[in-house]
Each structure stands twice: as structure tokens, then as C-alpha cells.
Backbone as a chain_set.jsonl record, in Angstrom:
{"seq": "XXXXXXXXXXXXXXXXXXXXXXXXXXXXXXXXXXXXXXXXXXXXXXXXXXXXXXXXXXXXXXXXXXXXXXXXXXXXXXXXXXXXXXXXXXXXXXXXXXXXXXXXXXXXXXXXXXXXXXXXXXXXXXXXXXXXXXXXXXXXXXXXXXXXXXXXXXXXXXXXXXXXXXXXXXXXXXX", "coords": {"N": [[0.858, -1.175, 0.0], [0.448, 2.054, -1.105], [2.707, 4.505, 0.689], [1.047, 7.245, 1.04], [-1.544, 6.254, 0.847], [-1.779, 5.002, 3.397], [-1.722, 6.579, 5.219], [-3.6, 7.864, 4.819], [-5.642, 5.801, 5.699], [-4.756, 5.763, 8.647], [-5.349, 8.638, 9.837], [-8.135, 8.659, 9.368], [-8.241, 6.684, 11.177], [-7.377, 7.742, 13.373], [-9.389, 10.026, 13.467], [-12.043, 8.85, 13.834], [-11.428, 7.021, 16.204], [-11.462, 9.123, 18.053], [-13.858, 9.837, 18.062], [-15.67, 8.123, 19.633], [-17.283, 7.964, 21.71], [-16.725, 9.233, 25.804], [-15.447, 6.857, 27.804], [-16.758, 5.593, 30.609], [-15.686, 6.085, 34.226], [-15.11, 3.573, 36.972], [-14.974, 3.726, 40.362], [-13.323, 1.9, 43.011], [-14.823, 1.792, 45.659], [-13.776, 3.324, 49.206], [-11.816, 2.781, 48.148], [-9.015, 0.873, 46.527], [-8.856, -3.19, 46.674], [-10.096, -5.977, 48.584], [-11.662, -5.587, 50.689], [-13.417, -2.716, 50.465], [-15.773, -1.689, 51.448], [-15.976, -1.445, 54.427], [-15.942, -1.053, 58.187], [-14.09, 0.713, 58.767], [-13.237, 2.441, 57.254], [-12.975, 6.117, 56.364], [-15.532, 7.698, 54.495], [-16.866, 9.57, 53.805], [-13.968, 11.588, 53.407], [-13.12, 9.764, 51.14], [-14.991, 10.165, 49.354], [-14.743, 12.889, 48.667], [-12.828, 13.466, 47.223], [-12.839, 12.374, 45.152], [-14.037, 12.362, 42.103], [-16.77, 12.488, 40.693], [-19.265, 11.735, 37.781], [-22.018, 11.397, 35.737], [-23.042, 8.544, 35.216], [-20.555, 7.242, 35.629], [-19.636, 4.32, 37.5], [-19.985, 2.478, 41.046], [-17.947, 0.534, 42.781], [-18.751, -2.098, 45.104], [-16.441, -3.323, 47.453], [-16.892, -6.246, 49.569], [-17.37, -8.521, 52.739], [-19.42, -10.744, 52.117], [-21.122, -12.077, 54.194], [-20.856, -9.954, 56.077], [-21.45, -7.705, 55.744], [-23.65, -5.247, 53.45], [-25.393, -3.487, 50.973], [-27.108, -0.441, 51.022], [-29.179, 1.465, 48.756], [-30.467, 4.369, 49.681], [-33.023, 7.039, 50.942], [-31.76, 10.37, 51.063], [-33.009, 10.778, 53.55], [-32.899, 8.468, 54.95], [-30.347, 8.492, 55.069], [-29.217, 10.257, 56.677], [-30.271, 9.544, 59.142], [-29.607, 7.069, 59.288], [-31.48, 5.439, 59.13], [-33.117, 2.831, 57.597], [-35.679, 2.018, 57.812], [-38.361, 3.381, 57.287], [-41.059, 3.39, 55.098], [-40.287, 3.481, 51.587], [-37.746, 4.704, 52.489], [-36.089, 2.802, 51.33], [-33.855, 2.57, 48.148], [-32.637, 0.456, 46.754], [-30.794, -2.532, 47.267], [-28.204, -4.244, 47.2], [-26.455, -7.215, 47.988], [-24.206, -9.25, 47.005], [-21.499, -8.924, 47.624], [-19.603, -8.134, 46.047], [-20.542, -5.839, 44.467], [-21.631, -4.171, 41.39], [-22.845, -0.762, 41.157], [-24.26, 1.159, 38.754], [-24.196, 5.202, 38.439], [-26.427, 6.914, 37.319], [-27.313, 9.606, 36.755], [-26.963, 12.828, 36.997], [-26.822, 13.832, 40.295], [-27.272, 13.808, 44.189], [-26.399, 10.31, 45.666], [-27.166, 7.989, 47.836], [-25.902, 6.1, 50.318], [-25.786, 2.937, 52.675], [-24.663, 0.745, 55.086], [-26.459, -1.579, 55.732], [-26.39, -3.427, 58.018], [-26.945, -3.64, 61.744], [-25.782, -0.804, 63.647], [-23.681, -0.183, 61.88], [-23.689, 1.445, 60.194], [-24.244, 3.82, 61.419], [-22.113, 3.831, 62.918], [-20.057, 4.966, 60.89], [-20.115, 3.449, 58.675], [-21.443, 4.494, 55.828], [-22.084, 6.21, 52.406], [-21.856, 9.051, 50.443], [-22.515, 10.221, 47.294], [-21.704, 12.576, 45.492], [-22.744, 13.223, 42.017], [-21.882, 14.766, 39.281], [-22.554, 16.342, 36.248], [-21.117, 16.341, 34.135], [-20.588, 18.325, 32.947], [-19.317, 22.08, 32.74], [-20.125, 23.634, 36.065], [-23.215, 22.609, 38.565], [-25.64, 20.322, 38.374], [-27.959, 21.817, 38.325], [-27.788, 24.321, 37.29], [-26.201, 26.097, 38.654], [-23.207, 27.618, 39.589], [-20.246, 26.056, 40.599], [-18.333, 25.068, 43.26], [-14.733, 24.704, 43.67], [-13.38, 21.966, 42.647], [-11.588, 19.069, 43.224], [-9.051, 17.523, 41.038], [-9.478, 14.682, 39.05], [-9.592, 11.089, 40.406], [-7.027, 8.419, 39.899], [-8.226, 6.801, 38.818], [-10.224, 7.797, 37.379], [-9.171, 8.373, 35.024], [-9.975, 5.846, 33.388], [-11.551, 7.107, 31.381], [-10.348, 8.801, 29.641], [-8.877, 6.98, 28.033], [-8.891, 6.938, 25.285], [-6.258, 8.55, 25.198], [-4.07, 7.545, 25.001], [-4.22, 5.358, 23.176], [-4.41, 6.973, 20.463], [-1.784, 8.271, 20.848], [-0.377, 6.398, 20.083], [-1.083, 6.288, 17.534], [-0.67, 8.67, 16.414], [2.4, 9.129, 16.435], [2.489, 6.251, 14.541], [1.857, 7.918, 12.247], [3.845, 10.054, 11.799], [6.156, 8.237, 11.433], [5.128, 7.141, 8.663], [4.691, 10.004, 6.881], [7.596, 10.281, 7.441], [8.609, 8.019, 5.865], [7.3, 8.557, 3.8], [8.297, 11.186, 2.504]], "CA": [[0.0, 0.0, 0.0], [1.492, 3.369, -1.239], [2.383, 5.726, 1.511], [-0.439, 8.24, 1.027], [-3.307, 5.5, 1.301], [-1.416, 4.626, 4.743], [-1.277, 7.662, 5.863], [-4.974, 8.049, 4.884], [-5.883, 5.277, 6.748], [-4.217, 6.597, 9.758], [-5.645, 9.621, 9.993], [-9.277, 7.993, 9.431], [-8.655, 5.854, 12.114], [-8.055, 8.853, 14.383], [-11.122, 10.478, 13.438], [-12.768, 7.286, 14.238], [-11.158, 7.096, 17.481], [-11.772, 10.67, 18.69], [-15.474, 9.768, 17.448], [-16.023, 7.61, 20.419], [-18.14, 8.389, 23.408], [-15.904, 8.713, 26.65], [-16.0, 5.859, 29.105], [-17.211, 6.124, 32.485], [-14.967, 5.45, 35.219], [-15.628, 3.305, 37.922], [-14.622, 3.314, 41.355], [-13.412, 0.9, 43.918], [-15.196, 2.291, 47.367], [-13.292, 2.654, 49.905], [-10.249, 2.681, 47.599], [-8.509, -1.006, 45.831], [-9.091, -3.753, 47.952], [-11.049, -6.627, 48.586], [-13.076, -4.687, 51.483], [-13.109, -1.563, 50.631], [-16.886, -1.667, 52.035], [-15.901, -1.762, 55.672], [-16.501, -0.286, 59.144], [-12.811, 1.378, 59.153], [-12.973, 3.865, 55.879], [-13.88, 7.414, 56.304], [-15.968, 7.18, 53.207], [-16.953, 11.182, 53.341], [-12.923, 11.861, 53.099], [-12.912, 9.526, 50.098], [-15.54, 10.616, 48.098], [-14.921, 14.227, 48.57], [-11.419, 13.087, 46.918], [-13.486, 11.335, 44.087], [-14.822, 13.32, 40.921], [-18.05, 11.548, 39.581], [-20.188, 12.074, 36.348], [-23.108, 10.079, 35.52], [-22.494, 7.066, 34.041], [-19.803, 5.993, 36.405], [-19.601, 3.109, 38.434], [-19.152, 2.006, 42.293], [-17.891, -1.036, 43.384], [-18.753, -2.22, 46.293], [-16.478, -5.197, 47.643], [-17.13, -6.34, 51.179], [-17.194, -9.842, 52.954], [-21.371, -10.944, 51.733], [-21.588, -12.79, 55.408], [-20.415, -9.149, 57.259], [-22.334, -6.151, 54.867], [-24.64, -5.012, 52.28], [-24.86, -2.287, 50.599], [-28.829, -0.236, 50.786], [-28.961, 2.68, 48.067], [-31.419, 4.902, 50.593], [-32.888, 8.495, 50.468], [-31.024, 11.531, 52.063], [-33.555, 10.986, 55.505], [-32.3, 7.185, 55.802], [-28.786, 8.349, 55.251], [-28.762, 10.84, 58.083], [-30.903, 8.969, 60.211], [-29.087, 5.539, 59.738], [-32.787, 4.055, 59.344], [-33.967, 2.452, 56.389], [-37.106, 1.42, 57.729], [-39.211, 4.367, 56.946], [-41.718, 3.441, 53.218], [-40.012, 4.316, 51.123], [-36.659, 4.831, 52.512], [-34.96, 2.17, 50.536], [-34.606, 2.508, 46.672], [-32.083, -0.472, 45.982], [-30.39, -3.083, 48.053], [-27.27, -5.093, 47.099], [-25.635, -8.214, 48.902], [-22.995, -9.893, 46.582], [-19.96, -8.449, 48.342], [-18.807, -7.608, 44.778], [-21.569, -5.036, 43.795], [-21.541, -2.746, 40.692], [-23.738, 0.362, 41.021], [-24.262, 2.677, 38.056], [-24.485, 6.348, 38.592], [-26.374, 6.944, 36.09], [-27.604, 10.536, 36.423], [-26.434, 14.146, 38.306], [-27.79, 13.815, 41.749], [-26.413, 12.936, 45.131], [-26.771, 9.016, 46.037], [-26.669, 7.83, 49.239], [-25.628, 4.352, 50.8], [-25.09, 2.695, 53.564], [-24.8, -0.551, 55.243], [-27.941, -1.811, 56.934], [-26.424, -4.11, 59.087], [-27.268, -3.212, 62.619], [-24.508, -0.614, 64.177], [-22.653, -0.422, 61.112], [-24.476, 3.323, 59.373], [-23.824, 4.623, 62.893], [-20.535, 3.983, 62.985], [-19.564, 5.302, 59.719], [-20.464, 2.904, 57.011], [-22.378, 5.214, 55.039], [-21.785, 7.389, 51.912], [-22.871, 10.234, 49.892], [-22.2, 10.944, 46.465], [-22.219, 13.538, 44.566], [-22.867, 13.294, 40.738], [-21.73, 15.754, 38.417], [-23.5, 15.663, 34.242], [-19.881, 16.274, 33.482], [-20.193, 19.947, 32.067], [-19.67, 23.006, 33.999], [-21.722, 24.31, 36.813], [-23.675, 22.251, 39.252], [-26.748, 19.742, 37.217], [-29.13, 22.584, 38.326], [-26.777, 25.16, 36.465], [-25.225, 26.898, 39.173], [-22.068, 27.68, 39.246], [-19.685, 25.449, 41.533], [-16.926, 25.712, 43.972], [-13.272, 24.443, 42.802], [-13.557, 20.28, 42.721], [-10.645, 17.962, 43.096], [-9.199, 16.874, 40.167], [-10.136, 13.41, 38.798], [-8.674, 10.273, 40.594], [-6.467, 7.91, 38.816], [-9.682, 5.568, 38.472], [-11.016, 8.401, 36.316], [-8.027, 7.937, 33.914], [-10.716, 5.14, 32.022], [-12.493, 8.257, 30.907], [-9.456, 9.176, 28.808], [-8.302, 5.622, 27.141], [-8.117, 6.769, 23.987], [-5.359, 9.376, 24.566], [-3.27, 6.61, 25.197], [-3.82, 5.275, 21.659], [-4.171, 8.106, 19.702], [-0.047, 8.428, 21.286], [0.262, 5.38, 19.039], [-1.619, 6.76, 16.298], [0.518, 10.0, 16.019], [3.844, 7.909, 16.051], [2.581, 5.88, 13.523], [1.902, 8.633, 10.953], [4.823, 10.072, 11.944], [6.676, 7.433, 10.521], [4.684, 7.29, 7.438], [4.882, 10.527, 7.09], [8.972, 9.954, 7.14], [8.699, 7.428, 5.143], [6.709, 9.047, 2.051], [8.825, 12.962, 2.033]], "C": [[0.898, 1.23, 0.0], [1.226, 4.027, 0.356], [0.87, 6.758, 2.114], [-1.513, 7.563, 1.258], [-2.694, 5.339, 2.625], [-1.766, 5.596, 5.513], [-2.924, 8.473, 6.03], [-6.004, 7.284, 6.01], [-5.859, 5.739, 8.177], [-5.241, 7.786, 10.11], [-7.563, 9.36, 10.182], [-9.619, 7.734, 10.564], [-8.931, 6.747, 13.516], [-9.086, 9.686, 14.7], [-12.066, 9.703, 14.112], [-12.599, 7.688, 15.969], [-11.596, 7.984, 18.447], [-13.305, 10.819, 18.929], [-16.279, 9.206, 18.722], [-16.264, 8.072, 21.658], [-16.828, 7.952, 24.575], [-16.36, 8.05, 27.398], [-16.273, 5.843, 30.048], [-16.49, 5.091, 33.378], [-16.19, 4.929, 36.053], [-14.74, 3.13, 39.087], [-14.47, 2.159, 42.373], [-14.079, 1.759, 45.375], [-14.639, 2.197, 48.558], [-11.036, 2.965, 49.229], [-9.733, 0.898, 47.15], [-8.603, -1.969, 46.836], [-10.324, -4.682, 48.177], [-12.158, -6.451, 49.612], [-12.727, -3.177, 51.308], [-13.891, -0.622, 51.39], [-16.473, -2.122, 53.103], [-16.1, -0.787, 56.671], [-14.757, 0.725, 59.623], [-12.507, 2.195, 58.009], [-14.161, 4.874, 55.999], [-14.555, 7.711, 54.829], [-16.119, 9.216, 53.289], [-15.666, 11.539, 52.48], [-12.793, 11.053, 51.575], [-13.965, 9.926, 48.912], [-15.31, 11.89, 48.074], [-13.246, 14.11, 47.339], [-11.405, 12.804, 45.11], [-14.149, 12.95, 43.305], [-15.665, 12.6, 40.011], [-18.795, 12.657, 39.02], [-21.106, 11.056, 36.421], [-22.672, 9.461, 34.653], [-21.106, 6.672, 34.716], [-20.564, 5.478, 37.101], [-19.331, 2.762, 39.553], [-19.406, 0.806, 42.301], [-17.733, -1.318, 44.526], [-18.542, -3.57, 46.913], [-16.177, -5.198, 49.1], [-17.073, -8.084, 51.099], [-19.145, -10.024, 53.064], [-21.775, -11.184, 53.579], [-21.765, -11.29, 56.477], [-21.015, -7.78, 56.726], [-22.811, -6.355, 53.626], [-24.395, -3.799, 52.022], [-26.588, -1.687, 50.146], [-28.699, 1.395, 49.969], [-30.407, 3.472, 49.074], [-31.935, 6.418, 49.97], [-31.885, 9.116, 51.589], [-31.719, 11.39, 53.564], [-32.722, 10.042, 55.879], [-31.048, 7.361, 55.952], [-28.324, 8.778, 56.364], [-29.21, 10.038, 59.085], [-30.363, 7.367, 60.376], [-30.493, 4.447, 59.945], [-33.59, 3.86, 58.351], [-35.388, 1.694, 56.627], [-38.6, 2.002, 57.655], [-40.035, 3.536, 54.938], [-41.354, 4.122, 52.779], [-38.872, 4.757, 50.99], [-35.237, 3.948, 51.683], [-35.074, 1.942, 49.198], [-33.807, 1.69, 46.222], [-31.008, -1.223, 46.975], [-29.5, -3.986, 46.821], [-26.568, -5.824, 48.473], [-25.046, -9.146, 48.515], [-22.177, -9.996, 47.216], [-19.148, -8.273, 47.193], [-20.316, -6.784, 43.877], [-21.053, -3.922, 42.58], [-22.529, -1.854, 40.633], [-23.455, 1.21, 40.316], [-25.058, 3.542, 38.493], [-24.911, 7.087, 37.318], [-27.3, 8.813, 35.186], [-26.856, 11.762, 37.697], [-27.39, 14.392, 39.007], [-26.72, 13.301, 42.811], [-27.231, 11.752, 45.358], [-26.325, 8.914, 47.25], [-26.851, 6.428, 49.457], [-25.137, 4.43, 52.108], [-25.41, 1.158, 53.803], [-25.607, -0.736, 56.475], [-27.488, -2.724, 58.28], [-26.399, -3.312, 60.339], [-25.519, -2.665, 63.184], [-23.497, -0.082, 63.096], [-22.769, 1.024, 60.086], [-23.978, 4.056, 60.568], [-22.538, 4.929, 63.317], [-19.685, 4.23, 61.83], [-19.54, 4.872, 58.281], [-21.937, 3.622, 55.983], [-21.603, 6.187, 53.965], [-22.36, 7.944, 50.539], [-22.005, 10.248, 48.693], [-22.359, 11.769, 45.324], [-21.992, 13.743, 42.928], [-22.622, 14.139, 39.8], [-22.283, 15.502, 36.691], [-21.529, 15.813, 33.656], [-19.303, 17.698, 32.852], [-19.937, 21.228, 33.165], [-20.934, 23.354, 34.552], [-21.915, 23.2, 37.503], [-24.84, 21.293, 38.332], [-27.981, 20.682, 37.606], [-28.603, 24.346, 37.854], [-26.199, 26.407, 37.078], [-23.907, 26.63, 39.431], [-21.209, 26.686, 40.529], [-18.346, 25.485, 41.805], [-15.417, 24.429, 43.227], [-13.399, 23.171, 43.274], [-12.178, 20.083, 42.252], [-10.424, 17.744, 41.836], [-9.247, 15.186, 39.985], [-9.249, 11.715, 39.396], [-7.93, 9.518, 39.727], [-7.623, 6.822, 38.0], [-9.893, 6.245, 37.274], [-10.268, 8.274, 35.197], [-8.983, 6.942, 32.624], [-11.452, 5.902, 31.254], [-11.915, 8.494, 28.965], [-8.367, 8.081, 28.008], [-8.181, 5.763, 25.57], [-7.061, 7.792, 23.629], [-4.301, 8.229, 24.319], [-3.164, 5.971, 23.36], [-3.856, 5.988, 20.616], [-2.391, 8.805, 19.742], [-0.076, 7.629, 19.567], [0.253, 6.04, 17.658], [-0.492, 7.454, 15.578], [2.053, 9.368, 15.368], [3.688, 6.738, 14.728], [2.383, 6.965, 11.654], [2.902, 9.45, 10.95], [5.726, 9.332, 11.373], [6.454, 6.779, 9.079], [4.829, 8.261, 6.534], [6.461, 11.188, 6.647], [9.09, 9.582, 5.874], [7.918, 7.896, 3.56], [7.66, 10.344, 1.542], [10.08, 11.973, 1.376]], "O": [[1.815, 1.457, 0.789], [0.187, 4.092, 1.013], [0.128, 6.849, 3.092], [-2.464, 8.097, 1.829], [-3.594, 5.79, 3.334], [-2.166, 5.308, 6.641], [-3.329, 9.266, 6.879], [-6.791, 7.777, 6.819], [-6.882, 6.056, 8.784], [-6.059, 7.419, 10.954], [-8.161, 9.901, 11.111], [-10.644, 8.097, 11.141], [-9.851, 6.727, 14.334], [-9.561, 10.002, 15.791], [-12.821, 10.154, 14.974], [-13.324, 8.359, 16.704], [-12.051, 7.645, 19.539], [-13.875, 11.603, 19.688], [-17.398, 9.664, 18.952], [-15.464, 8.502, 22.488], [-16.138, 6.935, 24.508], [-17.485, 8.252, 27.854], [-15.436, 6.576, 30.576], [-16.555, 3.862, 33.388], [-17.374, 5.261, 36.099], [-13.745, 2.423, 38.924], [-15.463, 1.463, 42.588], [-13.224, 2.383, 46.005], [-14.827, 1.148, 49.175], [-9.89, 3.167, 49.63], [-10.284, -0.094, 47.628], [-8.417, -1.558, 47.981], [-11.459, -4.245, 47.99], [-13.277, -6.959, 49.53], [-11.867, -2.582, 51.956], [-13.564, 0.467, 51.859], [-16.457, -3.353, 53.103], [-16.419, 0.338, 56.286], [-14.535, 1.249, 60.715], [-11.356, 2.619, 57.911], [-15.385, 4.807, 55.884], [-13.711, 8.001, 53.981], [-15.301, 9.932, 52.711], [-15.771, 11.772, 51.276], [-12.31, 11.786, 50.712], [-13.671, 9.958, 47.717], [-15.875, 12.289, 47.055], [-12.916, 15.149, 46.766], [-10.551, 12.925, 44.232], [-14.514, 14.044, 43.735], [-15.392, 12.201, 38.879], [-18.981, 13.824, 39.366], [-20.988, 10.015, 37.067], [-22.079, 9.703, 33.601], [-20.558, 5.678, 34.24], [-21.72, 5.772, 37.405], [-18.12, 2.546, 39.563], [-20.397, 0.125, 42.037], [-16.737, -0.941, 45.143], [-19.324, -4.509, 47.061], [-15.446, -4.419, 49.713], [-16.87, -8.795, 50.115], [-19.894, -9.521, 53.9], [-22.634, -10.492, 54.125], [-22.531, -11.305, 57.44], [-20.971, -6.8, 57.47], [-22.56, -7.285, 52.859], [-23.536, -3.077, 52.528], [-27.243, -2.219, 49.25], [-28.187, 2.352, 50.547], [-31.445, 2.815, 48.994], [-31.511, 6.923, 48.931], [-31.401, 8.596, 52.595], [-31.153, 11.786, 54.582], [-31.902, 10.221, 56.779], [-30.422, 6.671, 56.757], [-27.445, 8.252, 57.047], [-28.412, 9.828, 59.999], [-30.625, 6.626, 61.323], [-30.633, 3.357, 60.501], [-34.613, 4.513, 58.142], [-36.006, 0.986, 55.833], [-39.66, 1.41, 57.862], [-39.385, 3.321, 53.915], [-41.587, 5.31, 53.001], [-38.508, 5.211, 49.905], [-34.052, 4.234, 51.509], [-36.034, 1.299, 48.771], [-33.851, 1.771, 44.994], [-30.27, -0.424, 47.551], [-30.005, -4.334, 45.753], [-26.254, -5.317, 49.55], [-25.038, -10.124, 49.263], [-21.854, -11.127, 47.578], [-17.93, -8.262, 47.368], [-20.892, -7.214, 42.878], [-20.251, -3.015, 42.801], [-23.364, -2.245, 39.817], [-22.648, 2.079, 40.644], [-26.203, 3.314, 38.883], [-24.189, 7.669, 36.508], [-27.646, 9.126, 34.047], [-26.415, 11.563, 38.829], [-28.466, 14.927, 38.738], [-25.699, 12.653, 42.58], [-28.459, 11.823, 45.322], [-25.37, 9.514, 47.743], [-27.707, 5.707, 48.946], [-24.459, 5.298, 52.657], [-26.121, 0.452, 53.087], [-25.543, -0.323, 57.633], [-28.104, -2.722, 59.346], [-25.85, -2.218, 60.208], [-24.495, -3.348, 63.232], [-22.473, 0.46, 63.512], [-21.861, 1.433, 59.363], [-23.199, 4.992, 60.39], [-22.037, 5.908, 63.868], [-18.58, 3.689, 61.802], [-19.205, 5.421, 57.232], [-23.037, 3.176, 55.657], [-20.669, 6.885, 54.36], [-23.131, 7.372, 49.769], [-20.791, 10.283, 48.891], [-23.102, 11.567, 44.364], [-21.036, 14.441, 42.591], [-23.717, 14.298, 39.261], [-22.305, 14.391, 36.16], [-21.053, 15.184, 32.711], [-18.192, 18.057, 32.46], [-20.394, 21.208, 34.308], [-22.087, 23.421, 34.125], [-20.973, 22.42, 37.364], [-24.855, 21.796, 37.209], [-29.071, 20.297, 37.184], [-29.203, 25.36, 38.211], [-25.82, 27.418, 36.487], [-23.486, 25.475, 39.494], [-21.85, 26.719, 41.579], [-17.418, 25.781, 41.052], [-15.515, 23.536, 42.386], [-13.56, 23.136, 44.494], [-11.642, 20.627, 41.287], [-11.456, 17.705, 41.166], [-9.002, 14.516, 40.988], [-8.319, 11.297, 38.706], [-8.087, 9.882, 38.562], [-7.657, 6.309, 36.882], [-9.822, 5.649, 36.2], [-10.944, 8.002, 34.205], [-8.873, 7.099, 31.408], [-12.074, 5.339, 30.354], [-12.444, 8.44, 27.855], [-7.282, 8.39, 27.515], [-7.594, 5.004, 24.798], [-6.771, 8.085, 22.469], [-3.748, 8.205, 23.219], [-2.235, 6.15, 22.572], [-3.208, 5.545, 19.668], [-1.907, 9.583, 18.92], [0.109, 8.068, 18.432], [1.193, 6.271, 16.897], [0.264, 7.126, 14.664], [2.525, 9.248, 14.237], [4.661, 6.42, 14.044], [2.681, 6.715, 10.485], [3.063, 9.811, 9.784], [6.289, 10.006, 10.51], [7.276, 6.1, 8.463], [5.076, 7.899, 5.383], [6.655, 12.14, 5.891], [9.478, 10.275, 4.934], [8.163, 7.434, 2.445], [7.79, 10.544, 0.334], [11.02, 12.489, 0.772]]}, "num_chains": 1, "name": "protein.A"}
């Protein structure tokens, strides 16, 4: 294949590439770790740390026999009591849960087992649509930048590197 169709290609493919919807990170909860869902992580301190969009992901891995994981409203979260109608809008108990975030809103969780919301297994997070501003279009205060988790967002700078380097050497190879 001459040069110039290569080089066409190439350049295609980056279009292509660039073309593709970004991916939505997902988080481990807690941080990496086969409990990350436990009664010894300040979960506030880590999500405030955390920069979510809708359409990520939490993972929530715990020991199944020792927690759950109850998606609640804002009363059950403060109040540590999901037994209000009403108060619980989604319960997981794998101990390897994925929860999509799948719109800008805060979510709230905690773990129902008795003792265990009270003592800190609970947490809040806050959803961003991804664009500036707040999802009710006020303006918002200076946010963290994006953990390394969020890095899956941005998977195709990584090959678009390649890309470059290869027409680069095509490129060479045709002048």
C-alpha cells in the first residue's frame, strides 16, 4: 500500500477514534481492595477526593456474610434508618456489587447491618452531568481533580499516542 493511502488510513482511524463516546470510570469504594466496604474507611474523606459524572460506576467489595450495601434516600442516610416506606430505593448483597451512577444527583448508601451506618459505614455521592456548573446550572466551587480511576475516561489518549507515532513514521517514510 502506497504511503499516502497509509497515511490516509491513519488519519481515518483517528477520526474514528476521537469519534467515540468517553468511558465512564468506575470506582473501587473505599479505595482497591477486597473490602473496601468496611466499618474502618472514612468514606466522606474519600468521596470528597473522588470526581463523579453520571455514568460511572461504584464497586462495592465487602465480605457478603459481614455487609450489604442499601442505596437509601437523604432521611435514611442521616438517620441511619432504612425502615421508613419508602426509605430504601435499591439493596445489594454480593460483596462484589456494581452500582451505576447513572444521572447528576447525590446518592446515598449505607450498610444496613445493625450498628454499622452509625458507625460510619455510610456514603454520599455527589454526581456531576460532566459539564460546567452544578446539574441545576449553578455555578460550583473548585472540585478535586479526577482520581487515577477516572483515567478510564481518557483511554483513547493513550492510543491516539500510538496513532501519532505511527503517521509520523509514514509521514517519514513518504517525504
Amino acid at each position: 500500500m502506497p504511503p499516502s493511502q497509509l497515511l490516509a488510513v491513519a488519519l481515518v482511524s483517528v477520526l474514528l477514534l476521537l469519534r467515540q463516546p468517553a468511558r465512564a470510570a468506575e470506582y473501587a469504594v473505599g479505595g482497591d481492595g477486597i473490602n473496601g466496604w468496611d466499618t474502618g474507611t472514612n468514606y466522606a474523606t474519600w468521596a470528597q477526593a473522588q470526581s463523579f459524572v453520571a455514568g460511572d460506576a461504584l464497586l462495592f467489595n465487602y465480605v457478603k456474610s459481614q455487609h450489604n450495601v442499601y442505596e437509601v434516600t437523604e432521611a435514611a442516610y442521616r438517620s441511619c434508618d432504612p425502615t421508613p416506606a419508602g426509605s430504601v430505593l435499591a439493596t445489594y448483597d454480593t460483596g462484589f456489587d456494581r452500582v451505576v451512577l447513572p444521572e447528576a444527583k447525590t446518592y446515598w448508601f449505607i450498610c444496613e447491618v445493625p450498628n454499622h451506618c452509625v458507625g460510619g459505614m455510610k456514603l454520599a455521592v455527589n454526581v456531576s452531568n460532566g459539564a460546567a456548573g452544578a446539574p441545576d446550572g449553578s455555578p460550583t466551587i473548585d472540585v478535586p481533580p479526577p482520581s487515577p480511576s477516572a483515567a478510564t475516561r481518557s483511554n483513547w489518549t493513550a492510543a491516539s499516542g500510538w496513532l501519532v507515532v505511527l503517521l509520523g513514521v509514514l509521514v517519514n517514510r513518504a517525504g
